[in-house]
N, C-alpha and C positions, 0 to 999 in steps of 0.2 A: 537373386543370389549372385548375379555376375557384379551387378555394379557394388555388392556389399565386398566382395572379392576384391573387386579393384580398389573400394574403399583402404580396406584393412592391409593392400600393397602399397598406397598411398600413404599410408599412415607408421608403415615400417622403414617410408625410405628415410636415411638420412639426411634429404632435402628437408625431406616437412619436417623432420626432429629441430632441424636447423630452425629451421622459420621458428618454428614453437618456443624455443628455447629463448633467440633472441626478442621473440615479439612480450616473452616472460618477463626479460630482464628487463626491455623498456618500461611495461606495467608496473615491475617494480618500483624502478627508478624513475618514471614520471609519477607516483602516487607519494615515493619519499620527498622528492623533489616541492610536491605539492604542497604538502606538509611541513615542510621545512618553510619555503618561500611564505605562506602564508601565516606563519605564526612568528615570520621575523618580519614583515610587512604590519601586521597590526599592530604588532609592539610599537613600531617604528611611525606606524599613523598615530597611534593615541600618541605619541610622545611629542610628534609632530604638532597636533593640536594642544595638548597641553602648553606647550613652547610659547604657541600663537598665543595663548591665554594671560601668559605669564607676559611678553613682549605686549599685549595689549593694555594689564595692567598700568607698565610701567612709562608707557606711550600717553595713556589718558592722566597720569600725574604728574606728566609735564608742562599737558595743555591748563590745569587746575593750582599747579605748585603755586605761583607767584602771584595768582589775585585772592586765590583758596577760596574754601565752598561759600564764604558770602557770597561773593559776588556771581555766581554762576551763570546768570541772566545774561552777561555780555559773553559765556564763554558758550550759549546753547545751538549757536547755529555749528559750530565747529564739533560740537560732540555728535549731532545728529547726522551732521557728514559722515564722521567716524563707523557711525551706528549704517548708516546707510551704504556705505564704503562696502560692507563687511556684512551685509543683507543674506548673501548666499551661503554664509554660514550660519544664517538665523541667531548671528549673533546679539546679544544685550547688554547693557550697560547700566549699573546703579550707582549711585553714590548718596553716603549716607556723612553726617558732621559727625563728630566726638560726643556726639550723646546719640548715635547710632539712631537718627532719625532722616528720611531718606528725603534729600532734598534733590535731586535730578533723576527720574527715572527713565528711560528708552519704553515706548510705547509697544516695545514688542518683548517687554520684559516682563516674565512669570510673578506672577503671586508668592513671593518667597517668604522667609521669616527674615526680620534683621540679621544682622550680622553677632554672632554669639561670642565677641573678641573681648575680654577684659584689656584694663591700662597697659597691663605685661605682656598679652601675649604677642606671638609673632608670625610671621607670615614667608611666604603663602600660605594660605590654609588654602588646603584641598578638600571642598566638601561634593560626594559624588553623592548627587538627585537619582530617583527612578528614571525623570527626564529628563533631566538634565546634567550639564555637568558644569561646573562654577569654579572659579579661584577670586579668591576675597582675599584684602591685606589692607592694614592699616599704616597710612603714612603723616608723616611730621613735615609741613614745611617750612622754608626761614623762620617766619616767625611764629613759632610753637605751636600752631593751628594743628588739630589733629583730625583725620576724617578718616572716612572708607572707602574703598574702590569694590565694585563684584561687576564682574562678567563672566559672562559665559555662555554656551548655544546647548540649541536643541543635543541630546542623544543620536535623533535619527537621523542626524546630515552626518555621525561618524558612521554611524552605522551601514548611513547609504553608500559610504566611498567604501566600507568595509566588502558591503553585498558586490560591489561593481568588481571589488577586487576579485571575491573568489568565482564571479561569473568570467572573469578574464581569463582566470586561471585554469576553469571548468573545458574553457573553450580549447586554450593552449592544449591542456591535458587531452583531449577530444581528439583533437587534430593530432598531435602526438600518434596515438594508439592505433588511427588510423593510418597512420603514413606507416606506421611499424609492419607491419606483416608484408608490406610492398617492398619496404628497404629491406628487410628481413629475405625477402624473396630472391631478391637482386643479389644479395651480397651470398647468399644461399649458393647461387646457380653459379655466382661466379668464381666461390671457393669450390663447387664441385666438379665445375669442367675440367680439370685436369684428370679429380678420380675418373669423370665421364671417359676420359681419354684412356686411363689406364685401363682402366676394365676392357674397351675398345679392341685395345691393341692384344691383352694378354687372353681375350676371345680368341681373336683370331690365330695365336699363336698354334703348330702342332709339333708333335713330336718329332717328325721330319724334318723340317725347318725351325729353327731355334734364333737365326740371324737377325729377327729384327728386335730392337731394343726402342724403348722409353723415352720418348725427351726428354732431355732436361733444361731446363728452361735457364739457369745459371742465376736464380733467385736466392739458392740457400736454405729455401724454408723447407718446411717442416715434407711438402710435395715434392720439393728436389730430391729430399733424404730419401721417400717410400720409392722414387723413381731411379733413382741408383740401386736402392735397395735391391729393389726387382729386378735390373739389370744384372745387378753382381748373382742374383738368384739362376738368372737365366744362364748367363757367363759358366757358373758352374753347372748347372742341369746337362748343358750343352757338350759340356768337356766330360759329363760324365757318362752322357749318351754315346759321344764317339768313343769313350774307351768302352764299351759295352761294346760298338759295334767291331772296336776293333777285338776285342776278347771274342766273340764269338768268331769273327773270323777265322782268329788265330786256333781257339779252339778246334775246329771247323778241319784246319788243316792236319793240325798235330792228331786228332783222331782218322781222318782220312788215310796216313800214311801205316800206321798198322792195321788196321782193315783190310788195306787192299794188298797188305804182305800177308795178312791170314786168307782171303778172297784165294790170292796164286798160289798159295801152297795149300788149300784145296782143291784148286782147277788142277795143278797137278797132281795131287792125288786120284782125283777123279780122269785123268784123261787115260790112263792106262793102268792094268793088272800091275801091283808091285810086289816086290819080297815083304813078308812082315817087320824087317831091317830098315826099311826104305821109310814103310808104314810110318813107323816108331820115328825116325828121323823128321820126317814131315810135322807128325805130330807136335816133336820137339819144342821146332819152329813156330808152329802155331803155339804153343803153350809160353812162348817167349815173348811173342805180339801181345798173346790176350796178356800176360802179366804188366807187358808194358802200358796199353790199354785199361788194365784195369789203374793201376797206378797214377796214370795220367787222371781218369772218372774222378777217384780219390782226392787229388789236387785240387781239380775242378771246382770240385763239390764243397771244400773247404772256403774257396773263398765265395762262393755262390752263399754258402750258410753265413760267412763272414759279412756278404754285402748286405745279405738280409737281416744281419743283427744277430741270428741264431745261434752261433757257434756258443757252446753249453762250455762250464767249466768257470765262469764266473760267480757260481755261489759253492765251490769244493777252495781248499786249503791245499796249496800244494807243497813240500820240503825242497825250494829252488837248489839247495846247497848238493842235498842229495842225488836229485836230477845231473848235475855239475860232474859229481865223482862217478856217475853211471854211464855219463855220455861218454867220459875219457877213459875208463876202461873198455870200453866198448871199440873206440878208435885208436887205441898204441898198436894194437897189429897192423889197421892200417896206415897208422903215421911211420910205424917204422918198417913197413914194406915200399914207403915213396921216400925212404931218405928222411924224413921230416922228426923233426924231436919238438913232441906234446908235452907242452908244460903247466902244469895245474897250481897255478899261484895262489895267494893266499885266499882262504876261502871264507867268510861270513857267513854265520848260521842265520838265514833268511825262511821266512815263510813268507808266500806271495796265493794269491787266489789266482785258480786255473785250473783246467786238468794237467793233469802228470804226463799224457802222451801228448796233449799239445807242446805243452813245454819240453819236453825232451825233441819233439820233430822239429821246434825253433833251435836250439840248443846243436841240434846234430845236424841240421842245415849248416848251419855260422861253423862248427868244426869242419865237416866235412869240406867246406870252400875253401877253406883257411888251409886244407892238407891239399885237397884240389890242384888246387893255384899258387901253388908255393914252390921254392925252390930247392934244390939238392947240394947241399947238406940249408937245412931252414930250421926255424922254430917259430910255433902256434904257443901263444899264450889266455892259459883263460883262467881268467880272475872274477870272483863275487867279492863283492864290499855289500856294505847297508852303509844308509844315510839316513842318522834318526832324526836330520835335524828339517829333510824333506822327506822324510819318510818313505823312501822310496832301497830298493835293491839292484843294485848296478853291477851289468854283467859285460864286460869284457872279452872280447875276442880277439887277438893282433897276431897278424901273420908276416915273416918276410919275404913275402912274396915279390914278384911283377908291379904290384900295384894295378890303380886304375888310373884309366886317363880324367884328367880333370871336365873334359866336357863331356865323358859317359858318368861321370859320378852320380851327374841327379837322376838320371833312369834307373839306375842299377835296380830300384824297386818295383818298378813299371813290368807288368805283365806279358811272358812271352820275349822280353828282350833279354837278348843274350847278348855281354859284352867278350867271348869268346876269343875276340882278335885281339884286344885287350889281356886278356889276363891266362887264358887256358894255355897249355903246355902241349897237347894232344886236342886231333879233332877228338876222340872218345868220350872227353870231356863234356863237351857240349851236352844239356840237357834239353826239357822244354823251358827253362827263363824262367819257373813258376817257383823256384825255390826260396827267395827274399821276398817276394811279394807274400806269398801263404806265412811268411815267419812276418812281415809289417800286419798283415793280417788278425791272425793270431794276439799279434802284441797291442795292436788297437782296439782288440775286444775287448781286451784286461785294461782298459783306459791307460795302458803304457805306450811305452814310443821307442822307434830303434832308431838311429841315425849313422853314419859311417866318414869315414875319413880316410884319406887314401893318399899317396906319394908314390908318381912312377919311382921302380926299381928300389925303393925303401921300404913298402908294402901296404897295408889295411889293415884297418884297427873298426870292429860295429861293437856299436855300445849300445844295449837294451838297458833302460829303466823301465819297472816295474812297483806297483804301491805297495808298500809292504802291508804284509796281514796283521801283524802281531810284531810285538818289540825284539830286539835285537837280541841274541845271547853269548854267547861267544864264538872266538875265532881261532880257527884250526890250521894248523902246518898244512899245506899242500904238497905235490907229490910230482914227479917229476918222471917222465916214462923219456930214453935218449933210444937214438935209432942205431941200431949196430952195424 
């Protein structure tokens, strides 16, 4: 059972796939090979010998042209040269006069019938024997003499260069097939040492340590790409492990500091007898912790659902436009108890997929900062448009505020980071930092995107797109709340 086991790992690795495939394709391609070579080889021998046949005709009526077939007797030592020249091809030689009567034969020449050529016909004739193979022609020379030429050899001496052929070829092939599996092998182990390395390194790799990275060997191919590939994988794994570690931190702390303000204000409750006035005060306090505590949980929780995908609200329809005019009556009392004049610009009738309290908690983030962090006498502007042509619902926020500084810009989403010395008016201000990140959040679950723009002392402008759900309808006057 064990070695059937290691068989059938044996047989899954990519190695042996390797070998198999290539040792396939050689079989393939040494049998078409075969095939090929061998059927242009034999063409190219009979044609070869035919050729011979034909050049040998024309050879022996040069030696016969000028005394012609009377006299043959003085030309017999020189034809049997010819004949015996040319032994190894078992070749023969006849000649027959103009009444096709055969006056010089070659003693190694078959039993044939004469020559079956009328006055007219013409030549070569190819006439193919069981055993033979023969080319006949009749020629004229100077003086009008007319006669016959036929030679030709055995079948089996093509047939034997034919046999010797495909034994060569058998051989080649042979050797081929066997060399295959070894090259096969070689080129296997050599294309897999680097996967061998990957796999090596990305073993060892753990969650704590994330620093070492892939070589790259600076080839280009196809292993450089998987070897970066995996780097950039780690690169981000890694940046996404330390913002975890720094999120729990941070969480860590921000929960830690109301805890131990409800912990003290029951240690002093507990340390001594009080008035029921005292009581109730104390309670207060703790009811003010646990709200911010809970608040805080709430946050948490958001983007924890967020990271895991969770956050629901992606298969409901939500009335963005609606959302819009609810968030801003909701905040003119607070825009115009800070000075601040909320202005509701033109609005698009938009449906976007979400829920409705998510959307209104991105919605009333983005106001509430915009009133936040803004100036006395200021104005917040928030506008919806649709764009049918990206389909998409673009939401607008611009305050004239403080602005931000250009090198907190890119954090401003980053979790826990508060740009407070930047932009806040009041410590009061200051929150936990989780208010733009739970609204990127939020907006990345709906496959939308927010991004921000910012000018010290000119203010901030965040612009959320959103996919639209449904087609655009019309568009409505907005509304204008001023601070008195």
């Amino acid at each position: 059972m064990l070695f059937v086991h290691r068989l059938r790992e044996l047989f899954s690795t990519l190695r042996f796939q390797l070998v198999l495939w290539i040792t396939l394709a050689v079989f393939v391609m040494v049998v078409a090979t075969n095939l090929a070579v061998r059927a242009f080889e034999q063409q190219a021998l009979r044609l070869s010998y035919d050729q011979f046949l034909r050049d040998s005709l024309e050879e022996v009526n040069v030696v016969i042209a000028e005394k012609g077939v009377a006299d043959l007797a003085s030309l017999d030592a020189p034809l049997k040269k010819k004949v015996r020249d040319n032994a190894y091809r078992t070749w023969f030689l006849q000649i027959y006069d103009g009444n096709r009567r055969a006056v010089w034969t070659s003693e190694n020449a078959p039993s044939l019938d004469a020559p079956s050529f009328t006055s007219d016909s013409h030549g070569p004739y190819d006439e193919r024997h069981a055993t033979h193979r023969v080319f006949e022609r009749r020629f004229t020379n100077a003086h009008g003499e007319r006669y016959f030429i036929r030679c030709g050899f055995l079948q089996v001496a093509l047939q034997d260069d034919l046999d010797l052929l495909n034994r060569n070829l058998l051989l080649v092939s042979i050797s081929l097939l066997l060399a295959a599996p070894l090259g096969a092998y070689f080129i296997a182990l050599r294309a897999m040492q680097p996967i061998t390395q990957i796999i090596e390194t990305t073993a060892h790799l753990q969650p704590g340590n994330l620093n070492e990275r892939l070589p790259i060997r600076g080839t280009g191919d196809e292993i450089d790409q998987l070897s970066m590939t995996i780097n950039g994988m780690l690169d981000r794994l890694a940046s996404f492990i330390e913002q975890n570690r720094d999120f729990v931190a941070n969480a860590a702390h921000e929960l830690r500091s109301p805890l131990a303000a409800i912990r003290t204000s029951v240690e002093v409750a507990l340390n001594r007898s009080r008035t029921p006035e005292e009581y109730a005060a104390i309670l207060a306090d703790v009811m003010e912790e646990i709200g911010r505590l809970v608040g805080l949980v709430n946050r948490l929780l958001i983007l924890a659902e967020g990271d895991a995908g969770r956050l629901a609200g992606a298969d409901q329809l939500a009335p963005l436009d609606k959302i819009v005019r609810q968030s801003i009556d909701m905040f003119e009392a607070v825009a115009e108890s800070q000075g601040v004049r909320l202005i509701l610009g033109d609005v698009t009738s938009a449906t976007v997929r979400g829920d409705e309290a998510y959307l209104r908690q991105v919605i009333s983030n983005l106001i509430d900062n915009a009133i936040k962090y803004n100036r006395s006498p200021g104005e917040v502007v928030v506008q919806l448009r649709a764009d049918p042509v990206r389909k998409q619902a673009i939401l607008t926020v611009k305050d004239t505020g403080i602005g931000i500084d250009r090198d907190v810009l890119p954090r401003v989403f980053e979790r826990f980071y508060r740009a407070d010395k930047a932009r806040s008016r009041e410590k009061e201000h200051a929150g936990y930092g989780l208010g733009l990140s739970i609204c990127q959040t939020i907006i990345q679950s709906l496959h939308g995107e927010i991004s921000v723009e910012s000018e010290i002392g000119r203010g901030t402008t965040f612009t959320v797109r959103l996919p639209l759900a449904e087609p655009t309808r019309t568009v409505e006057a907005g509304k204008t709340g001023v601070a008195t």
